[in-house]
N, C-alpha and C positions, 0 to 999 in steps of 0.2 A: 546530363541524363534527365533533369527535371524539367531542362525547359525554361526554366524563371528568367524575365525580363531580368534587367540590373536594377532598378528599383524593386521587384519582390526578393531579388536576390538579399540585395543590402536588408530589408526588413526581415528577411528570413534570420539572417548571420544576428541582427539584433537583437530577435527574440531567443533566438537558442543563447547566446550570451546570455540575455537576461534569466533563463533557465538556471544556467549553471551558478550565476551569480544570487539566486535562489538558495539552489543549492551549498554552495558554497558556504553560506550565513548562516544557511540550517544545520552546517556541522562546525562550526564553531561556536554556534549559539547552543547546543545539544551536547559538548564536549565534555562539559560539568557533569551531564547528567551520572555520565562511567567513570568520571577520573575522580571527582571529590572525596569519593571514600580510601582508594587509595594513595590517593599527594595526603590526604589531612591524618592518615594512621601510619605514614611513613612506610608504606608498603613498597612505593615507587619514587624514582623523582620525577618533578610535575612534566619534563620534558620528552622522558620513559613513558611516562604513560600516557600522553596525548599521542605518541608516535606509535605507541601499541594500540590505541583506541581507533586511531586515523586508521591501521592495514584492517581491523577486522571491521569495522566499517565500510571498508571499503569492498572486502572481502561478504560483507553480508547483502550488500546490492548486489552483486555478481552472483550469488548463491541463488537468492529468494529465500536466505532462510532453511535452504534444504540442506538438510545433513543427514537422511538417511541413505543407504547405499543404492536407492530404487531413485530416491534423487538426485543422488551424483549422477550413475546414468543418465537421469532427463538433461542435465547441465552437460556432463559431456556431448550427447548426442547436438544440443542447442547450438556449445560452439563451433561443433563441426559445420553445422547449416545456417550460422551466421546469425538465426533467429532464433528469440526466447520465447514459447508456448505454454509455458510454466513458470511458475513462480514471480508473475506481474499481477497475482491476482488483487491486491491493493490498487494497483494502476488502473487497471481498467475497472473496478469500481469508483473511482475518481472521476474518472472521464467520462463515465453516465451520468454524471450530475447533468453535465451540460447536455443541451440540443445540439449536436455537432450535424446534425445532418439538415435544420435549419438554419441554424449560421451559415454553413456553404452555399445554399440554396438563395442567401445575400449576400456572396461575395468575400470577396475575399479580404478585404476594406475591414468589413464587420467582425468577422473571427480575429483580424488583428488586435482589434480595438478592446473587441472580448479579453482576449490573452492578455495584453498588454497592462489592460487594466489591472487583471488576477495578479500578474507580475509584482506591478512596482507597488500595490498594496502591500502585498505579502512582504515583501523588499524591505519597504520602508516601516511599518512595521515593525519586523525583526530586528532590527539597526537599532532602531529607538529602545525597545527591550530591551536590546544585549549592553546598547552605553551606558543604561543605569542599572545595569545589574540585575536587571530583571528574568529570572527562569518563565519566560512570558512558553504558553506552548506553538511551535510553528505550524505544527498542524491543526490546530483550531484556527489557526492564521491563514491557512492557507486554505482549509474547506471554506473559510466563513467569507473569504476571498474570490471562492468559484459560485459560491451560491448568490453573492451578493452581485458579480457581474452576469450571472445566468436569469438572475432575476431583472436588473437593467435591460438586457437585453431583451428578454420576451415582453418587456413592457413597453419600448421602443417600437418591436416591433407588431406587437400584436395589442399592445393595450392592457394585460392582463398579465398572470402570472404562472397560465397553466403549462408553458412548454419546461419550467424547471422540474427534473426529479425527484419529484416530495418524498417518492415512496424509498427513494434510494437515500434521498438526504436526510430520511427519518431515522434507516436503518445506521447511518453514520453516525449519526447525531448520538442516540441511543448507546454507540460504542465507544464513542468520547467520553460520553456522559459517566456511563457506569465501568470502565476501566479505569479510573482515578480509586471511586468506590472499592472496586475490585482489590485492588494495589493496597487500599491503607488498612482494610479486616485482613486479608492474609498476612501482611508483614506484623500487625499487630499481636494473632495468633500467635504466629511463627516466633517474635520477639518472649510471647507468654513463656509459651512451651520451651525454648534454650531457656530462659530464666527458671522453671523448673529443673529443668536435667543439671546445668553448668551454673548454677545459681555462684557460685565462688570458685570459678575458675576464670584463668586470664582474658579470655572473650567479653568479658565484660567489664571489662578496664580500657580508660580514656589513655589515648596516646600520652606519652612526655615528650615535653619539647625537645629533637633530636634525637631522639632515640629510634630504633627499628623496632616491629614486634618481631615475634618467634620465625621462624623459618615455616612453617606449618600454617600460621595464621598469614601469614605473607601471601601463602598458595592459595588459602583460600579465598585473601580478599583479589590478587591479583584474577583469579579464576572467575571470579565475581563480574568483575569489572572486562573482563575479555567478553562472557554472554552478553551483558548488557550493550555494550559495543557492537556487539555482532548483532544481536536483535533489533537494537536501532536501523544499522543499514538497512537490514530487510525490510524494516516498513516505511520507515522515513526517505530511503533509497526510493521508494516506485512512487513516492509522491512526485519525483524530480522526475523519472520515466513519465508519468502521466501528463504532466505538463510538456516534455519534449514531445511525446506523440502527439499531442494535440495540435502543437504546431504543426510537426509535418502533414497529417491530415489537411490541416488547411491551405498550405503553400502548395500541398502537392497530394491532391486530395485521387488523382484517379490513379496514381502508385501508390500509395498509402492505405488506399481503403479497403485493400484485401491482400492478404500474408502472401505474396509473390513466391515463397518457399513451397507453398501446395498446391500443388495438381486441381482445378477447378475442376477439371474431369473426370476425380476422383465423387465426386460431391455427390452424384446421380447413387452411383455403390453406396453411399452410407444410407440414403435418403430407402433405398430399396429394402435395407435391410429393418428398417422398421416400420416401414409401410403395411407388412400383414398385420403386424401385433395390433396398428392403430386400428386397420379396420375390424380386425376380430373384435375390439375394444368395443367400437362405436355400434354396429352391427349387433347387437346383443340387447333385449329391452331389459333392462335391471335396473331396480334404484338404487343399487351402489355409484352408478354414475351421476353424478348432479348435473343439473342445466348447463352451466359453467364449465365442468370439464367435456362434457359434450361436445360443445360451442368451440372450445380448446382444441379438441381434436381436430374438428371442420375448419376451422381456420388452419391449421397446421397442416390439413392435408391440402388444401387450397395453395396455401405456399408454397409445397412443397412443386406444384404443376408449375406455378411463376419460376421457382428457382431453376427448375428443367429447362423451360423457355430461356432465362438468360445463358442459360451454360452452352446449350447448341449457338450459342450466338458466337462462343470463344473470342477471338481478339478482337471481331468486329462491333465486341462491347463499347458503347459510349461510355465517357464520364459520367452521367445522369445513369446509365444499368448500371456502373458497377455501384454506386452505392444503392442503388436499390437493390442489388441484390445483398450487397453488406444488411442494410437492416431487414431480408428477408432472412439471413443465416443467424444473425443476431437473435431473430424474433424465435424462429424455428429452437435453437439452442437453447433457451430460454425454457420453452414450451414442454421442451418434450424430459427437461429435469425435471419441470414441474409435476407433469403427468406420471413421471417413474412413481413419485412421491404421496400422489392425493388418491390414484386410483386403486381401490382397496383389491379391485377384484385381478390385479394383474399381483396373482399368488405365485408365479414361475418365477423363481430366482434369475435365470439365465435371461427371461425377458425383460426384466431391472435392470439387469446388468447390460443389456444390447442397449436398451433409451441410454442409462446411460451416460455408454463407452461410447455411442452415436454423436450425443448434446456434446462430450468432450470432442471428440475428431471435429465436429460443426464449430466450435466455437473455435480452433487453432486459425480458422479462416481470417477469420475477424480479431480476434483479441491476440496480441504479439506485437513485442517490441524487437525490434534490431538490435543484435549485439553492442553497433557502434554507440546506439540511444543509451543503452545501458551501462557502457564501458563508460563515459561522458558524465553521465550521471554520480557513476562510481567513483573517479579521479574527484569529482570537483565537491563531492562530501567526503572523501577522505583527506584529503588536502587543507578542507574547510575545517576538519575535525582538529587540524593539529595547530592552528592559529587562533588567536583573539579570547582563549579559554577562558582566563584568569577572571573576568569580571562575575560571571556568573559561578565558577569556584568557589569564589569568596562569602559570594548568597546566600549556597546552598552549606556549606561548609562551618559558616560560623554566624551565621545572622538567621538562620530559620530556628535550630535549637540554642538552649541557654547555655550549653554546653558544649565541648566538643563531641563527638560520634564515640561511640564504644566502636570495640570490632565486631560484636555481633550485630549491631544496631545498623552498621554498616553494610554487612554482610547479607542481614535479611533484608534490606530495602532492595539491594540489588539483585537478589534472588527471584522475590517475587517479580522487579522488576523485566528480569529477563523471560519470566515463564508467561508474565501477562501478555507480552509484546507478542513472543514466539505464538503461543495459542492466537494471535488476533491475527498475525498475519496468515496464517494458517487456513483463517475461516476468511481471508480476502479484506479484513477490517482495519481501515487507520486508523490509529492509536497514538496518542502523545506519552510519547516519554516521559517529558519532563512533568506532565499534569502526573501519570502514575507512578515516578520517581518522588515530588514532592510530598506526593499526600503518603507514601511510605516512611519519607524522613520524618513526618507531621504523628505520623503511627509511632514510630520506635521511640521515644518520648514518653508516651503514655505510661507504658508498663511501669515504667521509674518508680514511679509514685504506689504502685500496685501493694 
C-alpha cells in the first residue's frame, strides 16, 4: 500500500521499533511514579499494582484522557473510523516543534536522521536514568531531544536556527517549567489543610513493616494510584503517537499528510461557511481591528482561494499539493481560532462558535492519528509499565524523604499529581510526571515540621 522499496521498508520497521522501545522505557521508567505510594503503605503487592498501573495506562492512551460521556462518544465514533481526531492533542503539539515540511522537501535520508537521532537520545538517556535509580523526567528527555535535533537540522541546512518552533517550544517549555511548581504548592497546601482537619487520625501514620492499613485508606490510596496511572498514559502515551506519526509522515508522506478518513470535498462547505463573517470583519473601517488582525484575515481569505484550487484538483493531487495543501489547512485552522479570540467586535455568540466549530472540522484534516499508531503506542507503555519498576521504587520510596510516606503524604502527592497531569493534557501540554510527582514528595515533608 505504501509503496517503500525494501531498504525504506527495513528503515521504516526500525524506526517504528525504536518508537516503541521509547515507549517501552518510558513506562517502566514512570512505573514508580503510581505505584510507590501504594507497594510502600502496603496498600497492594508491588506486582498487583504495576499490573493495575500497566491496564490503565494503557487504558489512558487509548482514551486521551477522556472520561466525559461527550468523550466517550468521540472515542467510540474514533474506533469505528479507525481514526483518532481528538484526544492527540499533546501529539500534534510535539510534532510542531519540528519543520516537517522541510525535512521532506530534503528527502527522506534527512527525516530519518532527524528521528533517529531524537530516538536513541531519548533511549539512551532513559536507560542510564533508570539503572541508577534515577526518577530522571522522559519528557524533558524527549522535548529536549526534538529540539536539539530540530535545531541540528535547520543549521545543517540552513545555517541558522530560525526553522525550529521557538514559539511552540517556549509554550512547552513554560509547562514543564511551572508544572513541577504547580504540583509541590498544591500538595503542600493540601498536606496543610488534612493536618488541620485529621491532625490525629490514622492518615497520618507511617506504615509497619507487614502490616496493611484499613480497608478505606487502601481505597483511597489504591484510587490514588489508578488516576495517576491513567493520567500518565494520556500525556506520556501521545508523546509515543507523536513520534510514530512523524515517522510515517516521512516514509509515506503523500498518505500521511492528510486524514484519508475525510471527505477533501467536504473542505470548500466549511471554508463557505465562514467566508461572510470574515468579509463582514474586514469590510468595516473600525479600530477594533488592528493591522495584524486585518493582515490575518487577508491572508486567510487568500488561502482560502489556494485551498479551492487544490481541492478541484481531487486525486490528480501531486505529493508536493498535498502537503501544501496540509500547511494551507494547518495555517487556516490556526487562523481563524485565533481571530474567534482577538477580534473584540465579532459580539454574536453563534459567529464564535461557526470560526470555531470551522478551525476544529479544518484541523481533523491534518492533526490525527490512526487507531493502529495509537493501539502500538498503547501496548508498548502498558507492557513497559509492568517491567524493570523496582529501581526507581526504591528512589522515590525511601531515599528522597528521611522517612517512610504517611498515607496522607501519599495520597496528596498523587492527587495533585493526577489533576496537574489531567488539566495539562487537556489544554494539549506535556507534562512530566515524575518532575510533578517528585516535587509533590519534596512538598509533603514540609508540613512535618509545621
Amino acid at each position: 500500500m505504501l509503496g517503500l522499496s525494501a531498504t525504506l521498508a527495513i528503515l521504516l520497521v526500525i524506526c517504528l521499533v525504536a518508537v516503541c522501545i521509547f515507549e517501552f522505557i518510558n513506562g517502566f521508567h514512570d512505573t514508580a511514579n503510581a505505584v510507590a505510594t501504594v507497594i510502600y503503605t502496603h496498600s497492594l503487592r508491588p506486582v498487583t499494582a504495576v499490573v493495575l498501573s500497566g491496564t490503565l495506562n494503557f487504558l489512558g492512551v487509548i482514551t486521551g484522557g477522556m472520561l466525559s460521556y461527550k468523550g466517550i462518544q468521540i472515542l467510540l465514533h474514533s474506533f469505528g473510523e479507525g481514526v483518532f481526531t481528538e484526544g492527540i492533542g499533546v501529539a500534534t503539539s510535539i510534532i510542531k516543534l519540528l519543520p516537517v515540511d522541510l525535512m521532506l522537501s530534503q528527502g527522506t535520508g534527512m527525516c530519518v536522521s532527524v528521528i533517529l537521532a531524537t530516538l536513541l537520545t531519548a533511549i539512551i538517556w532513559n536507560l542510564g536514568t533508570w539503572y541508577f535509580g534515577i526518577p530522571c523526567s522522559s519528557s524533558h528527555t524527549l522535548i529536549g531531544s526534538i529540539i536539539g535535533a530540530g535545531i541540528g537540522f535547520s543549521l545543517s541546512v540552513l545555517n541558522n536556527m530560525s526553522q525550529v518552533n521557538w514559539s511552540k517550544a517556549q509554550e512547552i517549555f513554560f509547562s514543564l517549567l511551572l508544572s513541577p511548581a504547580i504540583g509541590f504548592c498544591l500538595t503542600f497546601l493540601l498536606v496543610l489543610l488534612l493536618r488541620h482537619f485529621f491532625r490525629h487520625t490514622i492518615i497520618f501514620l507511617s506504615p509497619k513493616d507487614g502490616t496493611t492499613p484499613p480497608f478505606w485508606v487502601r481505597v483511597v490510596l489504591i484510587t490514588t494510584c489508578s488516576l495517576v496511572s491513567f493520567f500518565h498514559g494520556s500525556n506520556d502515551g501521545q508523546k509515543g503517537v507523536s513520534l510514530a506519526l512523524l515517522v510515517m509522515i516521512c516514509f509515506a508522506p503523500s498518505y500521511y499528510a492528510l486524514n484519508y478518513n475525510e471527505n477533501i470535498n467536504d473542505i470548500p462547505v466549511h471554508i463557505a461557511k465562514v467566508q461572510p463573517i470574515l468579509q463582514e470583519i474586514e469590510t468595516k473601517n473600525t479600530t477594533d481591528i488592528s493591522p495584524k488582525d486585518r493582515g490575518e484575515i487577508l491572508a486567510t481569505q487568500e488561502a482560502f482561494e489556494k485551498i479551492n484550487k487544490y481541492v478541484k484538483k481531487g486525486d490528480a493531487m501531486s505529493e508536493a499539493d498535498r502537503f501544501d495543501l496540509r500547511k494551507l489547512l494547518s495555517s487556516v485552522a490556526g487562523s481563524l481560532e485565533s481571530i474567534s479570540k482577538s477580534i473584540l467586535m465579532i459580539d454574536k455568540k453563534n459567529e464564535k462558535e461557526i470560526l470555531i466549530s470551522t478551525s476544529k472540522s479544518i484541523k481533523h484534516y491534518v492533526e490525527y492519528a490512526p487507531f493502529w499508531i495509537v493501539l502500538m503506542i498503547s501496548v508498548a507503555l502498558g507492557i513497559g509499565t509492568m517491567i524493570g519498576w523496582k529501581r526507581i521504587v526504591v528512589t522515590i520510596g525511601e531515599r528522597i524523604g528521611k522517612d517512610h510516606l504517611t498515607y496522607a503524604q501519599g495520597a496528596s502527592a498523587e492527587i495533585i499529581t493526577a489533576l496537574t497531569i489531567g488539566v495539562s493534557t487537556s489544554l494539549k501540554l506535556p507534562v512530566s510526571t515524575t518532575h510533578i510527582l517528585s516535587s509533590g514528595w519534596r512538598a509533603v515533608w514540609l508540613p512535618k515540621a509545621a
